[in-house]
CHARMM-style PDB file with segment names, atoms N, HN, CA, C and O in Angstrom:
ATOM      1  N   UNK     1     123.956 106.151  90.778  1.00  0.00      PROA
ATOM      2  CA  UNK     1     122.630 105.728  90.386  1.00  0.00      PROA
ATOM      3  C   UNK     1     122.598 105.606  88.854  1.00  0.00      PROA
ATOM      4  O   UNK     1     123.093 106.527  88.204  1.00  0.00      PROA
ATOM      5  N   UNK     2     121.975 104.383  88.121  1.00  0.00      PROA
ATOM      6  HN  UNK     2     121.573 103.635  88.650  1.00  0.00      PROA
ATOM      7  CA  UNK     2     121.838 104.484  86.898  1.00  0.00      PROA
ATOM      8  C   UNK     2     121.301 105.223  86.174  1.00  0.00      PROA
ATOM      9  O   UNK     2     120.143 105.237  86.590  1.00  0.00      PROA
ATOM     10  N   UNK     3     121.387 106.084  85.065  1.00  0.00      PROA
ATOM     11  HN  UNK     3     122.328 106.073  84.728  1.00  0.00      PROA
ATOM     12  CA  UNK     3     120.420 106.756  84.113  1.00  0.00      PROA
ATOM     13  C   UNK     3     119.284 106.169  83.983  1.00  0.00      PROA
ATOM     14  O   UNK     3     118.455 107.037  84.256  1.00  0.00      PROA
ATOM     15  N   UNK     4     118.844 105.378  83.772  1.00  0.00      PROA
ATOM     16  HN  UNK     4     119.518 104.673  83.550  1.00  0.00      PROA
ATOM     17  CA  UNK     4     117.795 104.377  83.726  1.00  0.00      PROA
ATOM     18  C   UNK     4     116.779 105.057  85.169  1.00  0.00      PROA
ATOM     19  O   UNK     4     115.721 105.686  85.165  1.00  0.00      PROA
ATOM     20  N   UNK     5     117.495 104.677  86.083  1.00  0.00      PROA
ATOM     21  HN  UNK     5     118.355 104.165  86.086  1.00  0.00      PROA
ATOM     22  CA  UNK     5     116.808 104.884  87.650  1.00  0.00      PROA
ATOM     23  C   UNK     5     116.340 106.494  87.552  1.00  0.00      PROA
ATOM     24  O   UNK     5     115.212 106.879  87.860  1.00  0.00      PROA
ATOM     25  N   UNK     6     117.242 107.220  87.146  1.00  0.00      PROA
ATOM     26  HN  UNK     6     118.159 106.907  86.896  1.00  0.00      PROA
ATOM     27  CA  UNK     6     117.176 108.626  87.023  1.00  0.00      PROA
ATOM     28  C   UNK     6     115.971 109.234  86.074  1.00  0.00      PROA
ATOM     29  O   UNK     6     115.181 110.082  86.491  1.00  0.00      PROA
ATOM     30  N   UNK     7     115.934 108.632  84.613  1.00  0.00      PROA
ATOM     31  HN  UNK     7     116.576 107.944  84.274  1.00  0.00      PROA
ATOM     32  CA  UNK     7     114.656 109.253  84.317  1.00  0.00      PROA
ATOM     33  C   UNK     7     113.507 108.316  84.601  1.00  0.00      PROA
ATOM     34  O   UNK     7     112.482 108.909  84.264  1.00  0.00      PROA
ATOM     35  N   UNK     8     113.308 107.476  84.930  1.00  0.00      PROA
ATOM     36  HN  UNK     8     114.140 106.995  85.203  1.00  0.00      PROA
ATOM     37  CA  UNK     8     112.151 107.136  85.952  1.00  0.00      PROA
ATOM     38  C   UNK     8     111.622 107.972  86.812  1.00  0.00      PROA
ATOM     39  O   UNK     8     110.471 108.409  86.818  1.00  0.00      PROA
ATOM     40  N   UNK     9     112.847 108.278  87.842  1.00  0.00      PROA
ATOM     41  HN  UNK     9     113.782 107.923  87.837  1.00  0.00      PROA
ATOM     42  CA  UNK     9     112.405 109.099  88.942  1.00  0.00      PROA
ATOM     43  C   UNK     9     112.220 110.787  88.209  1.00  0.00      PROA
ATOM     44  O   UNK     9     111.577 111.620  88.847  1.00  0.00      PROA
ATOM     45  N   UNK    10     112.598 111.013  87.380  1.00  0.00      PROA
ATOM     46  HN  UNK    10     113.120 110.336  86.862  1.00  0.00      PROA
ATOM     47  CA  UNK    10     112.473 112.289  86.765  1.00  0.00      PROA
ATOM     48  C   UNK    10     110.989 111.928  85.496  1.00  0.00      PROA
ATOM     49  O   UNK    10     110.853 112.865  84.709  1.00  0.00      PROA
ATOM     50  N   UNK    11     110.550 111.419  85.401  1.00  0.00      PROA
ATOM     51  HN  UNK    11     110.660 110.658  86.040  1.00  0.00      PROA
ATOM     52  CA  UNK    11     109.566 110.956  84.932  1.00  0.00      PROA
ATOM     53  C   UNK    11     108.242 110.805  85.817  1.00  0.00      PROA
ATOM     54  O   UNK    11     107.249 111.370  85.359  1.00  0.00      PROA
ATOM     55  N   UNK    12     108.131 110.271  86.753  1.00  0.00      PROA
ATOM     56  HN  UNK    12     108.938 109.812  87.125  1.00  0.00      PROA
ATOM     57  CA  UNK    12     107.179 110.190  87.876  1.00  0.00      PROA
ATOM     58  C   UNK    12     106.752 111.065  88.477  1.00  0.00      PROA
ATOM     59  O   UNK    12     105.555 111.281  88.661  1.00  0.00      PROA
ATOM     60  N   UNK    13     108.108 112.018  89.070  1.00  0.00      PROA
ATOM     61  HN  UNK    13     109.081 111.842  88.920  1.00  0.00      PROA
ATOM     62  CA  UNK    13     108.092 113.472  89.210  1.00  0.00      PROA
ATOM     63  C   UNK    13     107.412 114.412  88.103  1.00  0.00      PROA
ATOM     64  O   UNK    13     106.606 115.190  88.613  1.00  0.00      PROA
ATOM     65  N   UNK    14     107.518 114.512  86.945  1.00  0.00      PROA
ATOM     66  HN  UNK    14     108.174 113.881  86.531  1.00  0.00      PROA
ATOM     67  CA  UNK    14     106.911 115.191  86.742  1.00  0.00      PROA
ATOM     68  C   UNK    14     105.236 114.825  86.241  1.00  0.00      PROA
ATOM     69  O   UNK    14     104.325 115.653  86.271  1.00  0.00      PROA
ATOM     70  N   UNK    15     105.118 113.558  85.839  1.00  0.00      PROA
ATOM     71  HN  UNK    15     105.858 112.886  85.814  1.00  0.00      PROA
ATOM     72  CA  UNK    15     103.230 113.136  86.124  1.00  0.00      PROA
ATOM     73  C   UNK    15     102.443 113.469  87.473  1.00  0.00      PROA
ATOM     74  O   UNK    15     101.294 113.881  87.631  1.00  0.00      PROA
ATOM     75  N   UNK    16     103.658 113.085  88.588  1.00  0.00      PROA
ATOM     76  HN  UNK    16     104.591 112.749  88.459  1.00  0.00      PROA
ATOM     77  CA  UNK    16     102.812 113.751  90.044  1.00  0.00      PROA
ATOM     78  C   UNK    16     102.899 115.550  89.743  1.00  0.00      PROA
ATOM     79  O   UNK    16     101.849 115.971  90.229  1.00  0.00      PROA
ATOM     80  N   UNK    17     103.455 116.399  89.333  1.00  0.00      PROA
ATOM     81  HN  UNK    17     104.308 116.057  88.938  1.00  0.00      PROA
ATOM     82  CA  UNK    17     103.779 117.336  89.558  1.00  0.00      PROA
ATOM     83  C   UNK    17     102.323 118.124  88.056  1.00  0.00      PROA
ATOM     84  O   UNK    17     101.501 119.021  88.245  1.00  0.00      PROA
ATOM     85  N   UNK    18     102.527 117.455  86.980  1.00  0.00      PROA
ATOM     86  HN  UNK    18     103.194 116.726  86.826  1.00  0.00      PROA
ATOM     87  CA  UNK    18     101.559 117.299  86.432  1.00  0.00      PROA
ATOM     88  C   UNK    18      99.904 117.095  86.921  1.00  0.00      PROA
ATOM     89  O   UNK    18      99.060 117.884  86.498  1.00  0.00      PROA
ATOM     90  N   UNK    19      99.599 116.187  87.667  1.00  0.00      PROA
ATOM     91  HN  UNK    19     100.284 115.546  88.011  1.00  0.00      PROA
ATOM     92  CA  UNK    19      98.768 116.002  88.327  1.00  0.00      PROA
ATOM     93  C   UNK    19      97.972 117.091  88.837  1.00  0.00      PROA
ATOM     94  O   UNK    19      96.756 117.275  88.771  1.00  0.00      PROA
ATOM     95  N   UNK    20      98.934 117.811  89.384  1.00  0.00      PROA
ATOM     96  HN  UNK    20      99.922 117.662  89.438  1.00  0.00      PROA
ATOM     97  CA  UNK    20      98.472 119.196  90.627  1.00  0.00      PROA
ATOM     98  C   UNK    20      98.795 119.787  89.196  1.00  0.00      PROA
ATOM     99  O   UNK    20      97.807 120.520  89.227  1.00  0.00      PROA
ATOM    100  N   UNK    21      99.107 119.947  88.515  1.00  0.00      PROA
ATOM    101  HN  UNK    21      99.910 119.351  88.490  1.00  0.00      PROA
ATOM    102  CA  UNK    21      98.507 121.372  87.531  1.00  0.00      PROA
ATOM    103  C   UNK    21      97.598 120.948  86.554  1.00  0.00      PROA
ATOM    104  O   UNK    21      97.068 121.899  85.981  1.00  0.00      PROA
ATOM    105  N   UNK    22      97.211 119.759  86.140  1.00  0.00      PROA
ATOM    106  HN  UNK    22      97.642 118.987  86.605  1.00  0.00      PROA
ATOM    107  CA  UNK    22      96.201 119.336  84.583  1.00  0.00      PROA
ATOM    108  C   UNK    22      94.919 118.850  85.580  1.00  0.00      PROA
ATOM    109  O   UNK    22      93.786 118.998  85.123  1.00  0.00      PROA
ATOM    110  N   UNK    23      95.104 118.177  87.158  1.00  0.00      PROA
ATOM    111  HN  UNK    23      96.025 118.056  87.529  1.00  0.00      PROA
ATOM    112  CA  UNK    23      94.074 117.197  87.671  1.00  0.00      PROA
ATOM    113  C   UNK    23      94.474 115.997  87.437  1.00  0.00      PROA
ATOM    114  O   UNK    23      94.805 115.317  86.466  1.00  0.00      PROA
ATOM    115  N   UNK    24      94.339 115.864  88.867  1.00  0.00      PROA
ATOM    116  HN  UNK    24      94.071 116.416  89.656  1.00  0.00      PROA
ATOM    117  CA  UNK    24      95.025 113.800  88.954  1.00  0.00      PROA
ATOM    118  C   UNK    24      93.804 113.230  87.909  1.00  0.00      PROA
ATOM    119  O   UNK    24      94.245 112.487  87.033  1.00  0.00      PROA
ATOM    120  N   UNK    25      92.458 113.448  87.876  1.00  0.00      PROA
ATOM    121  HN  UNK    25      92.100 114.051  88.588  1.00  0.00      PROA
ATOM    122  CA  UNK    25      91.946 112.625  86.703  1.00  0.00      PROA
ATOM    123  C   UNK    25      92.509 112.627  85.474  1.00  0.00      PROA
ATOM    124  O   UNK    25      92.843 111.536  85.011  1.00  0.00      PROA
ATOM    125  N   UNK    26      92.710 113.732  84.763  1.00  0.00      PROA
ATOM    126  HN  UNK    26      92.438 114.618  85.138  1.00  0.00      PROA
ATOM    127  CA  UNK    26      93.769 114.109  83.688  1.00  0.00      PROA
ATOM    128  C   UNK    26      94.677 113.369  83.425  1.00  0.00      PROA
ATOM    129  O   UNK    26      94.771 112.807  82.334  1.00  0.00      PROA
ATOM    130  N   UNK    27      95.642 113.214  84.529  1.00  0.00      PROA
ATOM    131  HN  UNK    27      95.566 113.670  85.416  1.00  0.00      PROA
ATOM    132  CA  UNK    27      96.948 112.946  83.828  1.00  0.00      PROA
ATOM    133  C   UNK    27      96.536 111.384  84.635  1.00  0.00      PROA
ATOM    134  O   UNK    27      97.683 111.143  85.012  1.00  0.00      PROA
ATOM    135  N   UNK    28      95.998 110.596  84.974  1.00  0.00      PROA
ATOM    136  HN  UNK    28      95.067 110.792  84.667  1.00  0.00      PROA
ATOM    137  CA  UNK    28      95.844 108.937  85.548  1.00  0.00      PROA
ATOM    138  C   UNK    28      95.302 108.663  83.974  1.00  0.00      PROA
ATOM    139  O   UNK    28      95.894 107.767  83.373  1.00  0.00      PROA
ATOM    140  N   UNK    29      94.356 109.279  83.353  1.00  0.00      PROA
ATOM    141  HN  UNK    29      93.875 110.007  83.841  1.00  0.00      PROA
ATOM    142  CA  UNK    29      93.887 108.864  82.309  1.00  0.00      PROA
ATOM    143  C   UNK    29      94.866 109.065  80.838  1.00  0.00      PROA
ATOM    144  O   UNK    29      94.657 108.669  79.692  1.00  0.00      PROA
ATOM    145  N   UNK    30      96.064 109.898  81.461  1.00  0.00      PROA
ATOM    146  HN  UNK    30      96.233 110.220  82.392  1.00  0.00      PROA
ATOM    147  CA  UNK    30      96.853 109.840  80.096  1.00  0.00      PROA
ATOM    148  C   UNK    30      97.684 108.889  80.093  1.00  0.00      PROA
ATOM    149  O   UNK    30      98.189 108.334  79.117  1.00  0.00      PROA
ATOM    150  N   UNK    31      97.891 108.614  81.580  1.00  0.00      PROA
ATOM    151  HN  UNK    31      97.481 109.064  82.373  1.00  0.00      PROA
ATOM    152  CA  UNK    31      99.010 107.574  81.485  1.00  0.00      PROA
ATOM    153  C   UNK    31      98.086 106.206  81.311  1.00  0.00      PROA
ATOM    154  O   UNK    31      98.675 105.130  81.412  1.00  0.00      PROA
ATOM    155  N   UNK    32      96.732 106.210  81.065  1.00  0.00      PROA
ATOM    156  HN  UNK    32      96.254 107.085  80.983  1.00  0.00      PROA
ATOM    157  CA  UNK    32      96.242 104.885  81.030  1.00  0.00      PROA
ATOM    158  C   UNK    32      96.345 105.165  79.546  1.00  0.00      PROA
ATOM    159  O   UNK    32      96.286 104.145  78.859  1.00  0.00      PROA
ATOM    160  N   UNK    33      96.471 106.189  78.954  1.00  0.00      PROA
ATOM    161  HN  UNK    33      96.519 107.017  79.511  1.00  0.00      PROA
ATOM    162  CA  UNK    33      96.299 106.300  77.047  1.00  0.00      PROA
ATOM    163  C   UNK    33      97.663 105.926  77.241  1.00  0.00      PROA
ATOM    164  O   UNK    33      97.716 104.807  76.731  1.00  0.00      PROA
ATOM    165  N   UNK    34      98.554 106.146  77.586  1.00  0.00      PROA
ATOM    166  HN  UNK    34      98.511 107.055  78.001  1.00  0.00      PROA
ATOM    167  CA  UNK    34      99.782 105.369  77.267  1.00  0.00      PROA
ATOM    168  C   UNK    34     100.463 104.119  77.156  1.00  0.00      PROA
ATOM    169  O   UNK    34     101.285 103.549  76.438  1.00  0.00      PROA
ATOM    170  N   UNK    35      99.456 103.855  78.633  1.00  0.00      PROA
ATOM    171  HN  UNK    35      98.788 104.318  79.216  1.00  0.00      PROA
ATOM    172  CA  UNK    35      99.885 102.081  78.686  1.00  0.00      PROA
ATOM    173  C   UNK    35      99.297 101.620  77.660  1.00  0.00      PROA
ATOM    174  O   UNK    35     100.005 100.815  77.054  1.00  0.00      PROA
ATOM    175  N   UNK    36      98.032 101.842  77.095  1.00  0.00      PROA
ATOM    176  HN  UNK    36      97.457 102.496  77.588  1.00  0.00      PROA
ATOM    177  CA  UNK    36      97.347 101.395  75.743  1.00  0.00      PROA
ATOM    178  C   UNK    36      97.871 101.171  74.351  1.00  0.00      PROA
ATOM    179  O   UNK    36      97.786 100.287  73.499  1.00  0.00      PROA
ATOM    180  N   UNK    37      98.581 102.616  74.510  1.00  0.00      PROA
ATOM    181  HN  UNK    37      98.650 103.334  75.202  1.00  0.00      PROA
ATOM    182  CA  UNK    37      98.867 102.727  73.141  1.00  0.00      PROA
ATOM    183  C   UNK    37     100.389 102.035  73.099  1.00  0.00      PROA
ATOM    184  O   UNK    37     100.698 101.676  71.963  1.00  0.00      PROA
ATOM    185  N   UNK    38     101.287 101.809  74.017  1.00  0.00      PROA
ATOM    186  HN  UNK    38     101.036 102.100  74.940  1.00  0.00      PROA
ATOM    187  CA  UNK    38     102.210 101.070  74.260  1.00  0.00      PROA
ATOM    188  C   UNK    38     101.989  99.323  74.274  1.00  0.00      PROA
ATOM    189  O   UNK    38     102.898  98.609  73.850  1.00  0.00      PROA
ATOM    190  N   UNK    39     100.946  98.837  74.699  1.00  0.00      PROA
ATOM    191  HN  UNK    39     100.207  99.417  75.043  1.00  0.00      PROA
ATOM    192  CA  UNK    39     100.250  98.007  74.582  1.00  0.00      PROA
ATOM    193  C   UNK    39     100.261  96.953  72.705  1.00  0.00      PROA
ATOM    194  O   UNK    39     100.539  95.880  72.169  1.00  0.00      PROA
ATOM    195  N   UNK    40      99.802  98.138  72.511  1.00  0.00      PROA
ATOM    196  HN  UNK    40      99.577  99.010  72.946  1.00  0.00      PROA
ATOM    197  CA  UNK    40      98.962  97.999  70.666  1.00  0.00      PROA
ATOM    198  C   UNK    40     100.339  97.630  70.412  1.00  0.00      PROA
ATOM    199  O   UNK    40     100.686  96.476  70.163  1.00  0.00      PROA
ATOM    200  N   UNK    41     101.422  99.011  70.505  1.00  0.00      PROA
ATOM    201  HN  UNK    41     101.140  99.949  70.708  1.00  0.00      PROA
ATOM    202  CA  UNK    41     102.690  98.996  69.654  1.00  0.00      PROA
ATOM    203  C   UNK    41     103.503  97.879  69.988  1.00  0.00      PROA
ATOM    204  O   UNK    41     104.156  97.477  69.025  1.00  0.00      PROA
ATOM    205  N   UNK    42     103.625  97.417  70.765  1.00  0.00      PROA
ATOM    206  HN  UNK    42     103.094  97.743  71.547  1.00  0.00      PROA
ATOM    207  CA  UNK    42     104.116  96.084  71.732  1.00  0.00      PROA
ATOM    208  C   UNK    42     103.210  94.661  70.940  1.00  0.00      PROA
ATOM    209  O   UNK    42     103.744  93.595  70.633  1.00  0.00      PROA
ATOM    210  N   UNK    43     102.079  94.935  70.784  1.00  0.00      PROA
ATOM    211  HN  UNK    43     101.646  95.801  71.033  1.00  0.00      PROA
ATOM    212  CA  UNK    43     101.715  93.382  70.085  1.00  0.00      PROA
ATOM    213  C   UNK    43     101.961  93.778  68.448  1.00  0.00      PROA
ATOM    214  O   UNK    43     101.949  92.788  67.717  1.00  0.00      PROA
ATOM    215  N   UNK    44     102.135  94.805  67.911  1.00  0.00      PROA
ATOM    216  HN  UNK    44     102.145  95.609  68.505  1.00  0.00      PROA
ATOM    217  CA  UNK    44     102.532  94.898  66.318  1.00  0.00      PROA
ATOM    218  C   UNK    44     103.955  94.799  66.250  1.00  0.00      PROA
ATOM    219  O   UNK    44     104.281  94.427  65.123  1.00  0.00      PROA
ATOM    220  N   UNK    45     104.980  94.992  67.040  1.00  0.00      PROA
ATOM    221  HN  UNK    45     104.715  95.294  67.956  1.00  0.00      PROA
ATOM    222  CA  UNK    45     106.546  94.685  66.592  1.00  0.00      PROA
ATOM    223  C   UNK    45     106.471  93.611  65.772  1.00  0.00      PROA
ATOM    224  O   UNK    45     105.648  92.696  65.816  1.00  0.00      PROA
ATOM    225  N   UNK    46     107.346  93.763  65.041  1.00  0.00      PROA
ATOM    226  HN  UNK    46     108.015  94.506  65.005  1.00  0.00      PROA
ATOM    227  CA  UNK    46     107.425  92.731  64.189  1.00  0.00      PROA
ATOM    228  C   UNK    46     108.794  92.583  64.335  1.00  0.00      PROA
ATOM    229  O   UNK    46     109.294  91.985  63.382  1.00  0.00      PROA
ATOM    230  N   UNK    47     109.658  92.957  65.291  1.00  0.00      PROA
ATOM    231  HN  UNK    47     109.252  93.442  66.065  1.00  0.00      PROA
ATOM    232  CA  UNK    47     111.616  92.979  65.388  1.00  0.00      PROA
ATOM    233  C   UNK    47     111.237  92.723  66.948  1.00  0.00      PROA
ATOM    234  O   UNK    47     110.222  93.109  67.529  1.00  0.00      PROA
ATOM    235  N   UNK    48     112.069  92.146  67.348  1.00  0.00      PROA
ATOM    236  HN  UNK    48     112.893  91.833  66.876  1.00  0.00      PROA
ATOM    237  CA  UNK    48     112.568  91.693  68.734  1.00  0.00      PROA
ATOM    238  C   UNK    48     113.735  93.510  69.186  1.00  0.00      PROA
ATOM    239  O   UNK    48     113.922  94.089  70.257  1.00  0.00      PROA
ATOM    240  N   UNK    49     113.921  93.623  68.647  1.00  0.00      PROA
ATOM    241  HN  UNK    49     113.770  93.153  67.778  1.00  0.00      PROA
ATOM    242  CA  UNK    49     114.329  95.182  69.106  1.00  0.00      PROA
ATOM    243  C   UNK    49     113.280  95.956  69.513  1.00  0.00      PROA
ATOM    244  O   UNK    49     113.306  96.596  70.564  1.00  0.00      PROA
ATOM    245  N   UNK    50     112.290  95.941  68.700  1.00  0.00      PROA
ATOM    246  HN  UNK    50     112.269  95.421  67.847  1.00  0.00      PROA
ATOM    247  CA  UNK    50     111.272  97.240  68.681  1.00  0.00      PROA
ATOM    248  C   UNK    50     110.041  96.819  69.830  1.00  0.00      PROA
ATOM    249  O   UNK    50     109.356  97.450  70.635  1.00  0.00      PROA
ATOM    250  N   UNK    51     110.210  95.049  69.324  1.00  0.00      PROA
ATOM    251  HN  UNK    51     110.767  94.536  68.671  1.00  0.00      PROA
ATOM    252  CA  UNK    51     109.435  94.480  71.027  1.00  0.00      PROA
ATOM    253  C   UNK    51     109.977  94.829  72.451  1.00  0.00      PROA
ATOM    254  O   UNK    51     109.292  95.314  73.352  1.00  0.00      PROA
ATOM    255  N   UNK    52     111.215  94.536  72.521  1.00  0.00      PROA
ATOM    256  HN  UNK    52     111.772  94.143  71.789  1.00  0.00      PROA
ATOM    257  CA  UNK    52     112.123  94.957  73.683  1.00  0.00      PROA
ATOM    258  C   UNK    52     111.511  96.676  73.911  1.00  0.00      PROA
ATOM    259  O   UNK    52     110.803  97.024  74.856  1.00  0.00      PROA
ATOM    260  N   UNK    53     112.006  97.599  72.767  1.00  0.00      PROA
ATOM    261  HN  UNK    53     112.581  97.316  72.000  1.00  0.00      PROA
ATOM    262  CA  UNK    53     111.551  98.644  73.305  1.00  0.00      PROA
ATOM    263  C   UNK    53     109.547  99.150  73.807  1.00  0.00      PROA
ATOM    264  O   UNK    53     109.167  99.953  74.659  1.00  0.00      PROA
ATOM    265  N   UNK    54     109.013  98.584  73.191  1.00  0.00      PROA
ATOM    266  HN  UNK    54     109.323  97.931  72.500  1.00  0.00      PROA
ATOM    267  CA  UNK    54     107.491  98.783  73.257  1.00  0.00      PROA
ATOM    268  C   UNK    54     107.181  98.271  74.775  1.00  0.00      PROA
ATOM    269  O   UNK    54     106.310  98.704  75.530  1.00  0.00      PROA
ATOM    270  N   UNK    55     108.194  97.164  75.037  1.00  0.00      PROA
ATOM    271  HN  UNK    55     108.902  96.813  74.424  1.00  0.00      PROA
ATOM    272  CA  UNK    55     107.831  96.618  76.338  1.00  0.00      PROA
ATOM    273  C   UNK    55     108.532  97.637  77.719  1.00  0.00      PROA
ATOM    274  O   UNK    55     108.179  97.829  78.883  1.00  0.00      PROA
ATOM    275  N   UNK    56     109.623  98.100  76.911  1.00  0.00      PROA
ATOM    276  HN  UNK    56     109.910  97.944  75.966  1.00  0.00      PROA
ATOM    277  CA  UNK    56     110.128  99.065  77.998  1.00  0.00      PROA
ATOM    278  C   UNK    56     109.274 100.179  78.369  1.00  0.00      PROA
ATOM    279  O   UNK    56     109.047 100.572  79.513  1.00  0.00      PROA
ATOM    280  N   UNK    57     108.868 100.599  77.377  1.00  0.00      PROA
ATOM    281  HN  UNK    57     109.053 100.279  76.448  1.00  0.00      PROA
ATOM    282  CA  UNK    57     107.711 102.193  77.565  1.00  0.00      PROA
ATOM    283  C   UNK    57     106.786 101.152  78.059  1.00  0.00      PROA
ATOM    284  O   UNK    57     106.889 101.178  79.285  1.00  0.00      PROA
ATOM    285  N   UNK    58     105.938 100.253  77.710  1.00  0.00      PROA
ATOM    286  HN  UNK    58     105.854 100.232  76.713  1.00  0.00      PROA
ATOM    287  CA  UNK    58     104.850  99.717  78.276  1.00  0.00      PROA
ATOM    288  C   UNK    58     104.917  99.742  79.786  1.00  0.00      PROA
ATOM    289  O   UNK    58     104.024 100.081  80.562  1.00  0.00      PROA
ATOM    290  N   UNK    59     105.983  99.373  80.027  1.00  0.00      PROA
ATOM    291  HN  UNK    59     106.709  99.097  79.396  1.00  0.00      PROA
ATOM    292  CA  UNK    59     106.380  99.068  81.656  1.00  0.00      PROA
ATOM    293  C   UNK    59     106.718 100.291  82.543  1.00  0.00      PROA
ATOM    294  O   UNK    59     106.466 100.273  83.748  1.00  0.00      PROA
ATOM    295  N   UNK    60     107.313 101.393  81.910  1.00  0.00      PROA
ATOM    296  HN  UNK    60     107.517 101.408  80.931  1.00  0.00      PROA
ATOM    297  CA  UNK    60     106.969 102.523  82.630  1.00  0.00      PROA
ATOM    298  C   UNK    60     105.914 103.541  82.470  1.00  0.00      PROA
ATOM    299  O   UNK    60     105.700 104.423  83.302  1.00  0.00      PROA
ATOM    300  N   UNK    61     105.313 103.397  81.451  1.00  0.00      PROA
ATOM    301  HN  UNK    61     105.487 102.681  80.776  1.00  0.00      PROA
ATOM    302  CA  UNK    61     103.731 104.141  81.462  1.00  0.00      PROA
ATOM    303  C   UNK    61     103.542 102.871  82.439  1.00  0.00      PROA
ATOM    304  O   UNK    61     104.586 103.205  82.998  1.00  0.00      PROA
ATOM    305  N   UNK    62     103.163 101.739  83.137  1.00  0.00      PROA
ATOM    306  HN  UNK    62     102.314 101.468  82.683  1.00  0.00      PROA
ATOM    307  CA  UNK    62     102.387 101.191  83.817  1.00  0.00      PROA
ATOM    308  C   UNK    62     102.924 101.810  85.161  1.00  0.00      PROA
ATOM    309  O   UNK    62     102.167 102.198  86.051  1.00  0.00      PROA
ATOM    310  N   UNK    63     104.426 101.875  85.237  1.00  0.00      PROA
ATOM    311  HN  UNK    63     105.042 101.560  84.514  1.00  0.00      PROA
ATOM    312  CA  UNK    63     105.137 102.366  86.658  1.00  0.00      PROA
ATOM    313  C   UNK    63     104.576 103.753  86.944  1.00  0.00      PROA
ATOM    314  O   UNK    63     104.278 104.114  88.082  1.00  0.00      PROA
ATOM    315  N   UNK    64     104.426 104.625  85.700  1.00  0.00      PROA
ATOM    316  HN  UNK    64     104.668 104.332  84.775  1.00  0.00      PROA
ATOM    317  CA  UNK    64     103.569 105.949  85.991  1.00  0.00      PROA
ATOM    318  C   UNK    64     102.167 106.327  86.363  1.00  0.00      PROA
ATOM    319  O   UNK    64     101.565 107.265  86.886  1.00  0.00      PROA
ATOM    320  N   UNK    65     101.933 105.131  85.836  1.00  0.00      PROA
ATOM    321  HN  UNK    65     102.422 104.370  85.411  1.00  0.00      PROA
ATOM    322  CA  UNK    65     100.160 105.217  86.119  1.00  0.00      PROA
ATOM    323  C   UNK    65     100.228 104.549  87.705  1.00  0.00      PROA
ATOM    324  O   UNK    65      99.412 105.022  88.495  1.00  0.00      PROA
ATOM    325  N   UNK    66     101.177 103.449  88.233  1.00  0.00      PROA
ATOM    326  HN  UNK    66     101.840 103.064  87.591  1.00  0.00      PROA
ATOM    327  CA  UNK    66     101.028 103.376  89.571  1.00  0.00      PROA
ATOM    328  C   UNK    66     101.379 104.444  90.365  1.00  0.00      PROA
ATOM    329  O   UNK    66     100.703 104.645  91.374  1.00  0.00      PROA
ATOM    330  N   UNK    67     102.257 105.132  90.120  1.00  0.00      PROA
ATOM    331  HN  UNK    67     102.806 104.969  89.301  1.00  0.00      PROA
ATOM    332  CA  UNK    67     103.171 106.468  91.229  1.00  0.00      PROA
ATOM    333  C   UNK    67     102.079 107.249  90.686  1.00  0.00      PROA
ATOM    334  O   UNK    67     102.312 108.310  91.264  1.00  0.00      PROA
ATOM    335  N   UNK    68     101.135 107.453  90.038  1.00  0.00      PROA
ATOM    336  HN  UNK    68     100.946 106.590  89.568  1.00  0.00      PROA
ATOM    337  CA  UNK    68     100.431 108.507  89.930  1.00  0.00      PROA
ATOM    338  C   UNK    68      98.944 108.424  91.212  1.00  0.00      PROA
ATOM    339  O   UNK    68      98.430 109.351  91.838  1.00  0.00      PROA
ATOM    340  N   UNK    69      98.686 107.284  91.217  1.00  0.00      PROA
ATOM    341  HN  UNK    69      99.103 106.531  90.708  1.00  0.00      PROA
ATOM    342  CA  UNK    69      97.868 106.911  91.946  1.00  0.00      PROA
ATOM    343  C   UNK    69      98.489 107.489  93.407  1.00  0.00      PROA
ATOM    344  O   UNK    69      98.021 108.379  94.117  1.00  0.00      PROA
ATOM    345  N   UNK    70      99.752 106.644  93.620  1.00  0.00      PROA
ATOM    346  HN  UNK    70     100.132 105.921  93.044  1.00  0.00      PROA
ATOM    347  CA  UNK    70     100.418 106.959  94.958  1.00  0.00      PROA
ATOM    348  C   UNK    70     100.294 108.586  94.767  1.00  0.00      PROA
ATOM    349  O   UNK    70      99.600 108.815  95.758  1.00  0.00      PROA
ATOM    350  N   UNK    71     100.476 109.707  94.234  1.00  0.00      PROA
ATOM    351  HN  UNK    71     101.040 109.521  93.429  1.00  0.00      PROA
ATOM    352  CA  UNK    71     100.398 110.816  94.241  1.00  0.00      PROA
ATOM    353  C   UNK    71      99.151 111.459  95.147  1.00  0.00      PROA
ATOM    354  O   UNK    71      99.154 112.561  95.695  1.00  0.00      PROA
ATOM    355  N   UNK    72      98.051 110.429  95.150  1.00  0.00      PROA
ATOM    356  HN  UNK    72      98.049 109.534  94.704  1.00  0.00      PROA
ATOM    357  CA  UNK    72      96.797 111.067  95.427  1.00  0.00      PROA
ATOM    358  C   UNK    72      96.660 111.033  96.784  1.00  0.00      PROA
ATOM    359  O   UNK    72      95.741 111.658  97.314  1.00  0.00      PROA
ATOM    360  N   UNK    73      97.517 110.332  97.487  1.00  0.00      PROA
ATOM    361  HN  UNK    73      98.263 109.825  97.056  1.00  0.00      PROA
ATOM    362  CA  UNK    73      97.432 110.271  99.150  1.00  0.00      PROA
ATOM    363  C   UNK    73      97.953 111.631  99.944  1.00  0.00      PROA
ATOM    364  OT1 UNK    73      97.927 111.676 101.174  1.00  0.00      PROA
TER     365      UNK     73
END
């Protein structure tokens, strides 16, 4: 399995696991402060490196804020 795949899934795991100790409202709303603030940093790159990366966190704060939802079932 790729590293990549690995802290994803070790990432998700711990926002669901988070969840049950801060409150799924808590932590749905941090990961929505994340996609945000990943967001901002993503339209200010001014390097195609630092875009690439802003878009990578952008895209898994969004993957976290979905598996967090899935958490609530």
């Amino acid at each position: 399995m790729p590293i990549i795949t690995q802290l994803m899934i070790t990432l998700r795991t711990s926002f669901c696991s988070g969840s049950d100790l801060l409150g799924r409202t808590t932590a749905f709303n941090a990961t929505l402060f994340l996609t945000s603030v990943f967001g901002i940093l993503a339209s200010l790159a001014n390097t195609f490196p630092l875009l690439c990366a802003a878009l990578f966190l952008l895209g898994s704060a969004v993957g976290v804020s979905e598996s967090n939802v899935c958490c609530r079932v």
